[in-house]
C-alpha positions as CSV (number, residue, x, y, z in Angstrom):
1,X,13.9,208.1,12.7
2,X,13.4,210.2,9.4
3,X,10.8,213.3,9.2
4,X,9.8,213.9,5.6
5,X,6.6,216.5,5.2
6,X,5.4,217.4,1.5
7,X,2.9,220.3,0.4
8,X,4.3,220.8,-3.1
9,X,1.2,223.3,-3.6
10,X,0.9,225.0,-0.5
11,X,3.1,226.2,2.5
12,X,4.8,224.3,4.9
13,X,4.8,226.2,8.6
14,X,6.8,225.1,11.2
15,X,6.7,227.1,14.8
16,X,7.5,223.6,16.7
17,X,10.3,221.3,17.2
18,X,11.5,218.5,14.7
19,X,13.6,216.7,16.5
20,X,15.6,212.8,15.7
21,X,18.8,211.3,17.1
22,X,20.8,210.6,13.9
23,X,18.2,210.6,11.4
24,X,17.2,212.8,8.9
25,X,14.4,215.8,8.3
26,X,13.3,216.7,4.8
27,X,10.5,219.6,4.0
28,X,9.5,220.2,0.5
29,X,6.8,222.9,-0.1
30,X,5.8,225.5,-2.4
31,X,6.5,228.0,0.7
32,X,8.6,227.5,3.6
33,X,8.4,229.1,7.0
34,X,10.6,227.8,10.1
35,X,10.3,229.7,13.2
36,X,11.0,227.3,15.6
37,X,13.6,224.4,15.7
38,X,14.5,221.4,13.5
39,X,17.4,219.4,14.9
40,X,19.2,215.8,14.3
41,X,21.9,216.1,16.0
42,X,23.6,212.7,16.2
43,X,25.1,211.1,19.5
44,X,26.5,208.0,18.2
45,X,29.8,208.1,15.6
46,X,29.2,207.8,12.0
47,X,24.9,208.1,12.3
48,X,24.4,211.5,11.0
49,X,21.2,213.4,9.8
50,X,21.0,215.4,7.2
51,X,18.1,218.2,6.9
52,X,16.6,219.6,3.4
53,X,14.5,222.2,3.1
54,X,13.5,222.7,-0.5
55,X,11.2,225.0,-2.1
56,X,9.6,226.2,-5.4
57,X,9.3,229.7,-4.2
58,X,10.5,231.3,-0.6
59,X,12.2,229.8,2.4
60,X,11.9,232.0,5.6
61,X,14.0,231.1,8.1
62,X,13.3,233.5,11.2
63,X,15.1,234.8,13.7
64,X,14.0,232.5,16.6
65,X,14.6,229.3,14.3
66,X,17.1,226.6,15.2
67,X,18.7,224.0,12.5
68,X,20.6,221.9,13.7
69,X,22.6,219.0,11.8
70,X,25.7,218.4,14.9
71,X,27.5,215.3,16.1
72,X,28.7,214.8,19.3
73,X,31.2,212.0,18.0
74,X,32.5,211.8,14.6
75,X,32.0,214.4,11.7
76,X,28.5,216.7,11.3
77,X,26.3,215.9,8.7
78,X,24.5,218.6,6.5
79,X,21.9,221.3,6.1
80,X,21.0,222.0,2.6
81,X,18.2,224.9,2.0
82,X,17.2,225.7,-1.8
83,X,14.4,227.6,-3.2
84,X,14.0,227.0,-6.5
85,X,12.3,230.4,-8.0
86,X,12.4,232.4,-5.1
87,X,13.9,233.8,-2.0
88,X,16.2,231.8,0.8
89,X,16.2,234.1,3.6
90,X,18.2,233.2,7.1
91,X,17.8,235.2,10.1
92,X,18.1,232.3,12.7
93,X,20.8,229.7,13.5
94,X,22.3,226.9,11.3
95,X,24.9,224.8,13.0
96,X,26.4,221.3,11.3
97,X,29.4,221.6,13.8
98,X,31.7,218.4,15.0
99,X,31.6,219.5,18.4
100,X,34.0,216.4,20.2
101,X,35.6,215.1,17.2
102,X,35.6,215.4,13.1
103,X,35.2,217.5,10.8
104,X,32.2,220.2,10.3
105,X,29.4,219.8,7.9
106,X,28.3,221.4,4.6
107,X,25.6,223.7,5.0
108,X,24.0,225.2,1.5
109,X,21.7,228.2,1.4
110,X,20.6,228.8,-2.1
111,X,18.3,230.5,-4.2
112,X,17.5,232.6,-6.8
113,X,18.1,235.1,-4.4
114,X,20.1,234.6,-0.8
115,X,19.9,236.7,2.2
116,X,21.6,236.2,5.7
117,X,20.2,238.8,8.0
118,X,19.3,239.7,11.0
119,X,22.0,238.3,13.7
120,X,21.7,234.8,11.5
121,X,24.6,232.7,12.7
122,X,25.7,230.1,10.1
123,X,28.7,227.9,11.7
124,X,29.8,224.5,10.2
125,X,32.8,224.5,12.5
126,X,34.8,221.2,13.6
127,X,36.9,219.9,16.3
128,X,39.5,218.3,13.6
129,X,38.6,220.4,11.0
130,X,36.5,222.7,9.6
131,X,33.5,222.1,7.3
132,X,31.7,224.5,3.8
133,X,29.3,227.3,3.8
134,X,28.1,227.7,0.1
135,X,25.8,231.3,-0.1
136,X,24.3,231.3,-3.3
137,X,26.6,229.0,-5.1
138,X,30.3,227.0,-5.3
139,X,33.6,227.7,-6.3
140,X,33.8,230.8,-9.2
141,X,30.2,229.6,-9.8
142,X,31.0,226.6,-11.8
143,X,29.4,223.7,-9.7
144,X,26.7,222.1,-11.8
145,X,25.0,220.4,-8.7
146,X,25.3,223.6,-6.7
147,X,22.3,226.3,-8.0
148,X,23.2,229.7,-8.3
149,X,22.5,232.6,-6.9
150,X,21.1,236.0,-9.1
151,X,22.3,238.2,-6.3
152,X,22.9,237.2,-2.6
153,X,23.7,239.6,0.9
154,X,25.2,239.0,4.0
155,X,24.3,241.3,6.6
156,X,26.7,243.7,8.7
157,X,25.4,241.5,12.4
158,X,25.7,237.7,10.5
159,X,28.3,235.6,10.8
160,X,29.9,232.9,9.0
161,X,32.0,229.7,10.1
162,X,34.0,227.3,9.1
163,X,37.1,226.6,12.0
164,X,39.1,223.9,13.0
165,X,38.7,224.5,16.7
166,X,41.2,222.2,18.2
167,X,43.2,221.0,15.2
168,X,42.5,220.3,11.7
169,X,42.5,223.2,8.2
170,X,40.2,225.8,8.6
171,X,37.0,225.0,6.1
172,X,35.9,226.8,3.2
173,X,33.1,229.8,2.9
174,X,31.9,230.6,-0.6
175,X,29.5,233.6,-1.1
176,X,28.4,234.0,-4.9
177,X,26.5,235.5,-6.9
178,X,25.9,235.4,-11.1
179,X,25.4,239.5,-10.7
180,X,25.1,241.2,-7.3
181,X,27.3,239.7,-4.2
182,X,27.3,242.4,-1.1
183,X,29.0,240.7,2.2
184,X,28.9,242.5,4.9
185,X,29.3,240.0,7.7
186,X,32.0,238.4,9.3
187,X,33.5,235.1,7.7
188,X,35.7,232.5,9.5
189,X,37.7,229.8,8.1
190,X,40.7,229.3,10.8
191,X,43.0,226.6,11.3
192,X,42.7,224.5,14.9
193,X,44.5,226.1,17.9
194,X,47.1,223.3,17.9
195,X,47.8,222.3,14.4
196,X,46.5,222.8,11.0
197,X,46.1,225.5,8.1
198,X,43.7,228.6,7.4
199,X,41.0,227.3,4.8
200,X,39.6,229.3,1.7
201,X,36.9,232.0,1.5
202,X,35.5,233.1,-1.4
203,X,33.3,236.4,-1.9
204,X,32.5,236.8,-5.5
205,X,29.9,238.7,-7.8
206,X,29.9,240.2,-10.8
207,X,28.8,243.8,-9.2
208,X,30.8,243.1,-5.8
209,X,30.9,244.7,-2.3
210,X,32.6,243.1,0.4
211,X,32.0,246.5,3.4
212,X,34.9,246.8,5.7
213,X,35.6,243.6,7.3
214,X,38.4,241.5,6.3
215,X,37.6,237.4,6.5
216,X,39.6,236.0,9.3
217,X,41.4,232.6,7.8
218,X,44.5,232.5,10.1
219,X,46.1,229.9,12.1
220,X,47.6,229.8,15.3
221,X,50.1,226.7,14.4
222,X,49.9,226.8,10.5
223,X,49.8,229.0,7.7
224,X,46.9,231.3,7.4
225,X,44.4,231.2,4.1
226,X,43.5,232.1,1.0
227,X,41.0,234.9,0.3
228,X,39.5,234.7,-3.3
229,X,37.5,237.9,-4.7
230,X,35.8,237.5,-8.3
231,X,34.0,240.6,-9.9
232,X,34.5,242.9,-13.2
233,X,35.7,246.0,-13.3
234,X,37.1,246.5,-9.8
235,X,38.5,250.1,-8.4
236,X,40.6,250.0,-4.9
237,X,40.2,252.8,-2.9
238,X,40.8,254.2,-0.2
239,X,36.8,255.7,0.8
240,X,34.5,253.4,2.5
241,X,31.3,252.6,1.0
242,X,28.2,252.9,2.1
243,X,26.7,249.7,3.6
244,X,23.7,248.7,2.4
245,X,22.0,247.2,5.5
246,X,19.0,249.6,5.9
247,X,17.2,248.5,3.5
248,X,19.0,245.3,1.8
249,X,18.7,245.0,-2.3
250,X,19.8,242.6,-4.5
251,X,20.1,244.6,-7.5
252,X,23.8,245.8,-8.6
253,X,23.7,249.7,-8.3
254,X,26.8,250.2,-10.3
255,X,28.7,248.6,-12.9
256,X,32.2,248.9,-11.4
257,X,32.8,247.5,-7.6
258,X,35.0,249.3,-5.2
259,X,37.3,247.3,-2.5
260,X,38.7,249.7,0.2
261,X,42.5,249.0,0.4
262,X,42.1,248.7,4.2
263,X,40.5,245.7,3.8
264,X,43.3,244.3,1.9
265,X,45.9,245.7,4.1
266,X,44.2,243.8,7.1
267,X,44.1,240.4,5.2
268,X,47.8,240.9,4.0
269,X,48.6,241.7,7.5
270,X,47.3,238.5,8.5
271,X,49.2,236.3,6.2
272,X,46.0,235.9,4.2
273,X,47.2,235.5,0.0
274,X,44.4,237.6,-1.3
275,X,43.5,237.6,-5.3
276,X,41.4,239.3,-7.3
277,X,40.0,237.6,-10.7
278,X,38.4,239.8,-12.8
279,X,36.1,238.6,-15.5
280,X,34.3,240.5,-18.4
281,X,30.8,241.5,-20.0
282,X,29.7,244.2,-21.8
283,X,30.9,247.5,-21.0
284,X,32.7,245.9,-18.2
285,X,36.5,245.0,-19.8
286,X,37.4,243.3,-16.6
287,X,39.9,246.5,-15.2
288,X,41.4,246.0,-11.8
289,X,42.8,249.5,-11.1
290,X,44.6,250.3,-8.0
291,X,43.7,254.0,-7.1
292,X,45.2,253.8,-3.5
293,X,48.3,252.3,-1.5
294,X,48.4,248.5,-0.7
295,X,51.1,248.7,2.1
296,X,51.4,245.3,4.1
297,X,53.2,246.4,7.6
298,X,52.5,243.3,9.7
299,X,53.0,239.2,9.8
300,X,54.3,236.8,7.6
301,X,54.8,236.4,4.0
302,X,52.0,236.8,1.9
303,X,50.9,236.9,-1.6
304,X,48.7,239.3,-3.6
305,X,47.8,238.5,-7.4
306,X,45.6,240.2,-10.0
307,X,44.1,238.3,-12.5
308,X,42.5,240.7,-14.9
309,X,40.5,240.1,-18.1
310,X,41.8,243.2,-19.3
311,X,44.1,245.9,-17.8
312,X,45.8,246.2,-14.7
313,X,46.5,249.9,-13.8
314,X,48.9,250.5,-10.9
315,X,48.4,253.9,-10.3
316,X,49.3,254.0,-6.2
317,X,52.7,252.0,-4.6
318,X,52.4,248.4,-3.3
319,X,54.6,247.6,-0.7
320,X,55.5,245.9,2.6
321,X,57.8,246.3,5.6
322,X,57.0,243.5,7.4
323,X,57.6,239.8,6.0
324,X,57.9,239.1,1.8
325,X,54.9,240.1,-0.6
326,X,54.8,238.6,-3.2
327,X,53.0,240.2,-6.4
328,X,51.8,238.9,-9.2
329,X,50.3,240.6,-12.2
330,X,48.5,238.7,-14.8
């Protein structure tokens, strides 16, 4: 059974239930407004559903909505959710998880501008492996088929998942942004309990603020993750920021973005090789200065490497006392 409603002019409202057994659910609109729940969640291996919202202005996806795109036997199938001139905000639930066997799905929020908030819970977990998140756009930005964001926020209460629950890589978790990226939330990309590797996050803006929580991509039996970050001119410190969650904006504040060291600290901790790949613009050179101690006292061996567009300034020790870190300056 497939669900397709179009109001290319108007608003589509949804405060009901959508629901079909491995089919598929599409809503186009000028507006769209889901409070209640849209599901195809598939019971019989290799029959998946896919949803697609898609919009030429706002998508508002409320705090009591449901959409779901899970499969009891095989891998999930995906959610994708694009406003095409406007807003994509997510305060509800979006599951495409594998939830007996397979891999999780791909679930896409995108927008001009992207906002998780409210409690939203976005989880494209798998029992064998773990699926994507894309927030505002793909890897570094340079997916053609994958829209990208101006700015995009993920609030301090969200959450973000891509796990290998039994066995299987962790997934991967991209949150981008062409100027302003603030993630506040906490991502997940970890390998299964029994076997299998962390996955890849990515949290990358041109103006950049990633709050005090460290994305999680370890594994219990494997090696942990990868954590990509992908502004300018970048200063690490060793002051917290102040998060923006009172009143969430999309706009960049300030030219140069600030990562607390604790943050990278944790992640090294972890066995998490974190970089940082700084572009340029303007009267941003692409810097990456390090303005307080990197000290990795925990785990296994991990990497940390700067990429800059322009100069690297060491200006606080790097170290470790527990396990190799490796460095690399570019």
């Amino acid at each position: 059974i497939q669900y397709q409603v179009k109001a290319p002019e108007n608003e589509v409202l949804n405060l009901g239930k959508v629901l079909t057994n491995g089919g598929a659910i599409d809503l186009f609109a000028g507006t769209i407004t889901h409070s209640g729940e849209l599901n195809v969640n598939s019971i019989e291996i290799d029959e998946q559903g896919n949803i697609r919202l898609f919009a030429e202005q706002d998508i508002t996806l409320t705090e009591q909505s449901i959409t779901a795109a899970n499969n009891t036997q095989g891998d999930a199938a995906n959610i994708s959710i694009e406003s095409q001139h406007g807003t994509t905000a997510i305060s509800g639930e979006l599951e495409a998880k594998a939830e007996t066997s397979g891999k999780g799905g791909v679930i896409q929020a995108l927008g001009e501008w992207v906002g998780v908030f409210d409690q939203a819970s976005i989880d494209a977990s798998g029992e064998n492996g773990g699926g994507e998140i894309l927030i505002g756009g793909d890897y570094q930005g340079n997916n053609p088929d994958v829209k990208n964001a101006e700015a995009t926020f993920v609030a301090e209460d969200s959450t973000l998942k891509a796990n290998a629950i039994t066995d299987g890589d962790g997934g991967k978790v991209i949150v981008w942004a062409d100027d302003a990226t603030r993630v506040y939330g906490q991502i997940e990309a970890k390998g299964g309990a029994q076997a299998g590797d962390g996955g890849f996050v990515e949290t990358s803006g041109h103006y950049l603020d990633v709050g005090d929580k460290t994305p999680d991509v370890t594994a219990e039996k494997g090696q942990s993750g990868s954590w990509l970050l992908d502004p300018y001119n970048v200063e690490i410190t060793s002051t917290a920021g102040t998060l923006d969650t009172a009143t969430p904006t999309f706009s960049a504040g300030e030219d140069s973005s600030t990562i607390q060291n604790t943050v990278i600290n944790s992640a090294l901790d972890a066995g998490t090789d974190v970089t940082i790949d700084t572009g340029s613009s303007g009267t941003q050179a692409g810097d990456i200065n390090v303005n307080a101690a990197i000290s990795k006292t925990a785990g296994t061996d991990a990497s940390l490497t700067f990429n800059a567009a322009n100069n690297i300034n060491i200006n606080q020790d790097i170290t470790s006392t527990s396990g190799k870190l490796n460095v690399n300056l570019n």
